[in-house]
N, CA, C and O atoms as a Tinker XYZ file with bonds, in Angstrom:
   268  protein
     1  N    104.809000   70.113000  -46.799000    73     2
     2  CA   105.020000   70.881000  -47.987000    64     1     3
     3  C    106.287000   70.478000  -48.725000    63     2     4     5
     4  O    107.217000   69.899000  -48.163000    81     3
     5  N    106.280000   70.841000  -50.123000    73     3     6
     6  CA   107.610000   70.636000  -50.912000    64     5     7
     7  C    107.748000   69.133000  -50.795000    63     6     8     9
     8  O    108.871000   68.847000  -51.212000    81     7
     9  N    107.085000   68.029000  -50.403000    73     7    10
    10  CA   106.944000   66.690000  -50.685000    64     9    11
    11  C    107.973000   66.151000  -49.932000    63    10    12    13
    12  O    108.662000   65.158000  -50.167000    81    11
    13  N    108.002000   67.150000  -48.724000    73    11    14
    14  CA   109.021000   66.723000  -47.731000    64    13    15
    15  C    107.580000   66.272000  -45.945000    63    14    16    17
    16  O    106.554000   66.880000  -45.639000    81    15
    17  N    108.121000   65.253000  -45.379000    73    15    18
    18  CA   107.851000   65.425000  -44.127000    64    17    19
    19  C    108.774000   65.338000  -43.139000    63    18    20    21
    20  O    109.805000   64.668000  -43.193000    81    19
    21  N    108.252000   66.303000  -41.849000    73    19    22
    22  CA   109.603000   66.572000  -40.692000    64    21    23
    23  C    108.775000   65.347000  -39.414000    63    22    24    25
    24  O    107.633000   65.026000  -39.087000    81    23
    25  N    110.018000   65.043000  -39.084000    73    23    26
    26  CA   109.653000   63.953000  -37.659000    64    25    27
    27  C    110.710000   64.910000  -36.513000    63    26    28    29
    28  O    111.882000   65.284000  -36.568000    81    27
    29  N    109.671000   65.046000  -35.563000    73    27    30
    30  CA   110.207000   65.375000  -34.763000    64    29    31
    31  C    110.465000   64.290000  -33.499000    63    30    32    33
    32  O    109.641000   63.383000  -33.384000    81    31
    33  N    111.802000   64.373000  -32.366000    73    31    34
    34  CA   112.239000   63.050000  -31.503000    64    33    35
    35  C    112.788000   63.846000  -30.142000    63    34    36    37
    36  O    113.712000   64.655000  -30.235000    81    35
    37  N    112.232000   63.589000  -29.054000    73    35    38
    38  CA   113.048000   64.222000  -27.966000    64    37    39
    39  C    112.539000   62.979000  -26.880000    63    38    40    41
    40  O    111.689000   62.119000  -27.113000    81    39
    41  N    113.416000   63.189000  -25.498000    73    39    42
    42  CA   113.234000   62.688000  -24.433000    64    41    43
    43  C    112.940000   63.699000  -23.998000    63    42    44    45
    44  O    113.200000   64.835000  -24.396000    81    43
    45  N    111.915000   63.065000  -22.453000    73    43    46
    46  CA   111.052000   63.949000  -21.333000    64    45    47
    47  C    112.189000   64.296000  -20.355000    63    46    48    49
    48  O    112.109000   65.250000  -19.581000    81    47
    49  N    113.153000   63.551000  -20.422000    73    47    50
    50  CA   114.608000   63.708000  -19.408000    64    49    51
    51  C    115.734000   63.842000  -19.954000    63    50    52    53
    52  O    116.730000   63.225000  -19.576000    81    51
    53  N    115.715000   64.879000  -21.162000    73    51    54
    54  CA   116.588000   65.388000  -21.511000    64    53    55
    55  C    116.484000   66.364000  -22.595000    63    54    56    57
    56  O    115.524000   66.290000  -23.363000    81    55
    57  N    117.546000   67.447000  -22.764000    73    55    58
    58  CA   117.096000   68.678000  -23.916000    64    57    59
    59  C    117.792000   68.435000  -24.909000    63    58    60    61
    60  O    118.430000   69.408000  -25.311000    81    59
    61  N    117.913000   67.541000  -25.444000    73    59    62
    62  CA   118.495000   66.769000  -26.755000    64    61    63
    63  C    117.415000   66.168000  -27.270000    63    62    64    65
    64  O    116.436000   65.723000  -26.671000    81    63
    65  N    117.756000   66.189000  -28.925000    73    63    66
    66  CA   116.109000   65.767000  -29.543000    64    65    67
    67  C    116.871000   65.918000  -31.038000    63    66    68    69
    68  O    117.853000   66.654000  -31.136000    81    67
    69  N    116.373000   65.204000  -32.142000    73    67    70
    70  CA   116.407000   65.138000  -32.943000    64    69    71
    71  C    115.191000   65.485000  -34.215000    63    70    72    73
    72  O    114.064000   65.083000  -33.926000    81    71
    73  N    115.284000   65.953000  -35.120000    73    71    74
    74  CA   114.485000   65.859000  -36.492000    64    73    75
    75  C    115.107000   65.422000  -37.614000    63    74    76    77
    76  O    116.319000   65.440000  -37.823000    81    75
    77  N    114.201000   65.008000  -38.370000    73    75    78
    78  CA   114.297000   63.670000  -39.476000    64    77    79
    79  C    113.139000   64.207000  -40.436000    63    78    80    81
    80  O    111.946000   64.323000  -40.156000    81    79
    81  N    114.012000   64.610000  -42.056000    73    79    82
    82  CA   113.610000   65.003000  -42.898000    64    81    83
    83  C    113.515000   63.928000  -43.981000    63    82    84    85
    84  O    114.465000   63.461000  -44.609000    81    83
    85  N    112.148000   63.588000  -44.112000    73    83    86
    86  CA   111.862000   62.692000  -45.263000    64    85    87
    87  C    111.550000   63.042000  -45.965000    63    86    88    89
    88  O    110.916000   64.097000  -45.959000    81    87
    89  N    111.923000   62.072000  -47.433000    73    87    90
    90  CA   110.559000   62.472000  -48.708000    64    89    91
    91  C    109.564000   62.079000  -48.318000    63    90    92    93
    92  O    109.512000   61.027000  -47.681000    81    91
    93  N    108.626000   62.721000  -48.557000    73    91    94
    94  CA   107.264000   62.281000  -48.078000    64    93    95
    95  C    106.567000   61.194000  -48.862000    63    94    96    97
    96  O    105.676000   60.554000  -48.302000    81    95
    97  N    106.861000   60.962000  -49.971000    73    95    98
    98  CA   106.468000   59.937000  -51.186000    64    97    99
    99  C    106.900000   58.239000  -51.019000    63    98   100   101
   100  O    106.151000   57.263000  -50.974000    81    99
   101  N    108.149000   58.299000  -50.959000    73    99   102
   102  CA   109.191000   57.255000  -50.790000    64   101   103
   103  C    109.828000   56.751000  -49.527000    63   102   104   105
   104  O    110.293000   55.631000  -49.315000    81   103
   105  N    109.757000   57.878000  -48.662000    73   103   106
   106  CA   109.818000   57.708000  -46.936000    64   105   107
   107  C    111.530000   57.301000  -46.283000    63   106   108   109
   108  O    111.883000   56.728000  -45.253000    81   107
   109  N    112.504000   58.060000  -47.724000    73   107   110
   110  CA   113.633000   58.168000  -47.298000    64   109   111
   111  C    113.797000   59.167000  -46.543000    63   110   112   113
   112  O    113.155000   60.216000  -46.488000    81   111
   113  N    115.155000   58.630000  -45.640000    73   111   114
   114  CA   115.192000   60.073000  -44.918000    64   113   115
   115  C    116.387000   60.479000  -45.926000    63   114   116   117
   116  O    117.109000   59.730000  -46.584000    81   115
   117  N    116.376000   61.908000  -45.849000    73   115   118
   118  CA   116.886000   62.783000  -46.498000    64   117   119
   119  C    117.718000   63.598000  -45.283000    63   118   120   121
   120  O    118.800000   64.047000  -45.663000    81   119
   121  N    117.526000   63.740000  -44.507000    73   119   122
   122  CA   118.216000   64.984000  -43.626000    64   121   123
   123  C    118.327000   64.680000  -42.287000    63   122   124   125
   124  O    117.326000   65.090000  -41.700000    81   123
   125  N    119.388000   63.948000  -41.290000    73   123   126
   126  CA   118.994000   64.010000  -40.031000    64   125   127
   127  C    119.671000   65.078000  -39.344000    63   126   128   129
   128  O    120.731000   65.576000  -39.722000    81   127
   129  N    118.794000   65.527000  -37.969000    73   127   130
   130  CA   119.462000   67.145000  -37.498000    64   129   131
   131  C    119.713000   66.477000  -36.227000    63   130   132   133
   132  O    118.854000   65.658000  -35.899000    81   131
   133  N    120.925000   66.684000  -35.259000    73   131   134
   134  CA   120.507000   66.252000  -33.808000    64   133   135
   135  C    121.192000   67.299000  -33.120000    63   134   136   137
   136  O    122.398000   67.547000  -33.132000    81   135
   137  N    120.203000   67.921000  -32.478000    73   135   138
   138  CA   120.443000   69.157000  -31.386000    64   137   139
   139  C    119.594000   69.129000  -30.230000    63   138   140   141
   140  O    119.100000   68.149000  -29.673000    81   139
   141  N    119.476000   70.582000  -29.896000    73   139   142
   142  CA   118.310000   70.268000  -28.927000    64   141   143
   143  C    117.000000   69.634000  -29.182000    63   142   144   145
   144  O    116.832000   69.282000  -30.349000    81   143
   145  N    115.722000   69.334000  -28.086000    73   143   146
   146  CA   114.910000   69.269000  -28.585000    64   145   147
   147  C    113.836000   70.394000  -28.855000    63   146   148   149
   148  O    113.384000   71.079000  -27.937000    81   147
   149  N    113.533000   70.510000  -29.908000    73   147   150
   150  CA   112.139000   71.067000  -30.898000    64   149   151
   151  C    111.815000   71.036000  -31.959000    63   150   152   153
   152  O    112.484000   70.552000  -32.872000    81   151
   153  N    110.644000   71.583000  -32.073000    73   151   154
   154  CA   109.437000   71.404000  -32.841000    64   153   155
   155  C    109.731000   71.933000  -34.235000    63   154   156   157
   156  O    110.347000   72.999000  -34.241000    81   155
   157  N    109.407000   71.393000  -35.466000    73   155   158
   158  CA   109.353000   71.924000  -36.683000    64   157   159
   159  C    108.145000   73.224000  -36.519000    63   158   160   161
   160  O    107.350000   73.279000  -35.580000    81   159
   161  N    108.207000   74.079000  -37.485000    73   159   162
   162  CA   107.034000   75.212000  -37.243000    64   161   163
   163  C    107.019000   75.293000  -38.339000    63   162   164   165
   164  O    105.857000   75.020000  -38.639000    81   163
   165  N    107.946000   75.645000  -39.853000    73   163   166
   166  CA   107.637000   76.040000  -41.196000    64   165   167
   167  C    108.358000   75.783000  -41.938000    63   166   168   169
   168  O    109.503000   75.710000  -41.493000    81   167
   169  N    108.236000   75.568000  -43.066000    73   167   170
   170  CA   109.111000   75.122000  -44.712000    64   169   171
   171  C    109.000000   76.719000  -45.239000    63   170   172   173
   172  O    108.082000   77.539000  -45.228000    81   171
   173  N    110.403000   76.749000  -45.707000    73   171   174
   174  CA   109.996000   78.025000  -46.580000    64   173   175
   175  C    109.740000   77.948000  -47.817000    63   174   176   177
   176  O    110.039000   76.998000  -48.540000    81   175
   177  N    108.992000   79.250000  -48.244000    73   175   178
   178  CA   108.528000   79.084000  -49.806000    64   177   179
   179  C    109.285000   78.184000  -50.813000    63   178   180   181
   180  O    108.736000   77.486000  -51.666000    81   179
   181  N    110.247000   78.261000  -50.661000    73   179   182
   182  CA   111.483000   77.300000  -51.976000    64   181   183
   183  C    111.672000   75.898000  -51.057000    63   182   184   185
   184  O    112.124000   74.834000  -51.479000    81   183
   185  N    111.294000   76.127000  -49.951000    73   183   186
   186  CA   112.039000   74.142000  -49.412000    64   185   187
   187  C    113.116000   73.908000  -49.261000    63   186   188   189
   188  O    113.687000   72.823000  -49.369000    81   187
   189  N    113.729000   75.424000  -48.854000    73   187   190
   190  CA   115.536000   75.124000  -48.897000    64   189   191
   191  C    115.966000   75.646000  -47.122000    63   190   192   193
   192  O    117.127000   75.776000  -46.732000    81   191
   193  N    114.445000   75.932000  -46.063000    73   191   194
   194  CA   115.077000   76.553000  -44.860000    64   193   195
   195  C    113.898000   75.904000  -43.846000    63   194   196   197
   196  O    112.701000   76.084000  -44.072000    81   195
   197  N    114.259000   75.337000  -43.011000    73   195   198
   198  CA   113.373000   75.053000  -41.547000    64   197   199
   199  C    113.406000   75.795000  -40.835000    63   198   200   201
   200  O    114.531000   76.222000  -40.576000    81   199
   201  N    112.091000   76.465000  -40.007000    73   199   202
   202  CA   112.495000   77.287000  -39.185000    64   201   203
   203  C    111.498000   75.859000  -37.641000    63   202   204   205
   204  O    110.574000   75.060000  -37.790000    81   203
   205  N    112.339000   76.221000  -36.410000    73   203   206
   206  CA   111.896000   75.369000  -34.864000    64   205   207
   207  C    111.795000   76.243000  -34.051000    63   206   208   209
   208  O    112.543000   77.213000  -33.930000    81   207
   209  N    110.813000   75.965000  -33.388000    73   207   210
   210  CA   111.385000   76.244000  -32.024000    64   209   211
   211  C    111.787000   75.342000  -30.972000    63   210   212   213
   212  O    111.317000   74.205000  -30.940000    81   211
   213  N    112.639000   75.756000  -30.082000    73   211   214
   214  CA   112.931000   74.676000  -28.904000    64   213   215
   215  C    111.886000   74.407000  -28.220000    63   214   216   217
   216  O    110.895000   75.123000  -28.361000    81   215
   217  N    111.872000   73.549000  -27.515000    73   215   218
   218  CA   110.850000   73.319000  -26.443000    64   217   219
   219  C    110.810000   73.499000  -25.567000    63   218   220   221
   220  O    109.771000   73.488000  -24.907000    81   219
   221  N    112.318000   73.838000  -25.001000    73   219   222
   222  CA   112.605000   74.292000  -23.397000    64   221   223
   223  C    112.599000   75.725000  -23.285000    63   222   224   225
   224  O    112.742000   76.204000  -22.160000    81   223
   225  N    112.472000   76.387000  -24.151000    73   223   226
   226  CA   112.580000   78.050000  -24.640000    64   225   227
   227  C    111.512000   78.542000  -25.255000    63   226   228   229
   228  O    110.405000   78.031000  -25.424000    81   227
   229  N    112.072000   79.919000  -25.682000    73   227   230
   230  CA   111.393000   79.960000  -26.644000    64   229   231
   231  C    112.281000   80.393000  -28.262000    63   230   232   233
   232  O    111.764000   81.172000  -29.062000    81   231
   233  N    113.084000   80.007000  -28.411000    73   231   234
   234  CA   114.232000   80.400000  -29.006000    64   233   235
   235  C    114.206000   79.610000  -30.448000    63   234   236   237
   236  O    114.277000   78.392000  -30.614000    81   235
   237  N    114.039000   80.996000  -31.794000    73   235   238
   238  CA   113.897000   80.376000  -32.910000    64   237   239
   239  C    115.370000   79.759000  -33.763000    63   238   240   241
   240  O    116.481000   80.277000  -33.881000    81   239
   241  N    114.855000   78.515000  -34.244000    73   239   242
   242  CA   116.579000   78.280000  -34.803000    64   241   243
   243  C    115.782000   78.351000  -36.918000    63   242   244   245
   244  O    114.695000   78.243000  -37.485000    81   243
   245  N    116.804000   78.520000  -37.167000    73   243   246
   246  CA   116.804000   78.201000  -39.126000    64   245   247
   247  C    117.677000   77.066000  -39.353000    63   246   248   249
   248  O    118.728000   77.196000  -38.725000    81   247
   249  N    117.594000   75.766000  -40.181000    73   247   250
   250  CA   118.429000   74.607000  -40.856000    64   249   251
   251  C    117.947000   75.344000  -42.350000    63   250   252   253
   252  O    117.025000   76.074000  -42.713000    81   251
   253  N    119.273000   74.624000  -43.047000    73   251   254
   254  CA   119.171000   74.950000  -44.242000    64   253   255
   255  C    119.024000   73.502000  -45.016000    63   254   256   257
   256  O    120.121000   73.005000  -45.273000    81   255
   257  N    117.965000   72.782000  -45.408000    73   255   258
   258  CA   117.631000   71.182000  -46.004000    64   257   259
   259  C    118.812000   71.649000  -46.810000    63   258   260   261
   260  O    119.244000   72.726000  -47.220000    81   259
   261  N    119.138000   70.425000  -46.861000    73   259   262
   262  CA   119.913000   69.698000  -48.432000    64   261   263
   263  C    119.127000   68.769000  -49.422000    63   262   264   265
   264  O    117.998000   68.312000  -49.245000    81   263
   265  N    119.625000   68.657000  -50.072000    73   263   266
   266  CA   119.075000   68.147000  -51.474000    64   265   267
   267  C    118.723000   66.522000  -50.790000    63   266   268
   268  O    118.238000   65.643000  -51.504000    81   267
């Protein structure tokens, strides 16, 4: 959505993981996040908030994209 795509990146032997916010058109990245590892779940209505969950949990996080 919002002409963005999320890549999600983790290791099986470890709880560190990254996501990678592209334009979806042009296939720049726009946003890299590196924390634990998880999963993208939703764009919000405006395209300005990610919501994840972890993978080792169940524990919701919010990023706020940048331009």
């Amino acid at each position: 959505g919002h002409g963005l795509r999320i890549e999600a990146f983790w290791r099986a032997d470890s709880k560190t993981g990254e996501l990678v916010i592209r334009n979806e058109a042009s296939g720049r990245e726009r946003q890299r996040i590196t924390s634990i590892a998880q999963r993208p779940l939703q764009i919000s209505a405006d395209g300005r908030w990610l919501m994840t969950r972890a993978i080792h949990s169940d524990r919701l996080r919010l990023y706020r994209i940048g331009p």
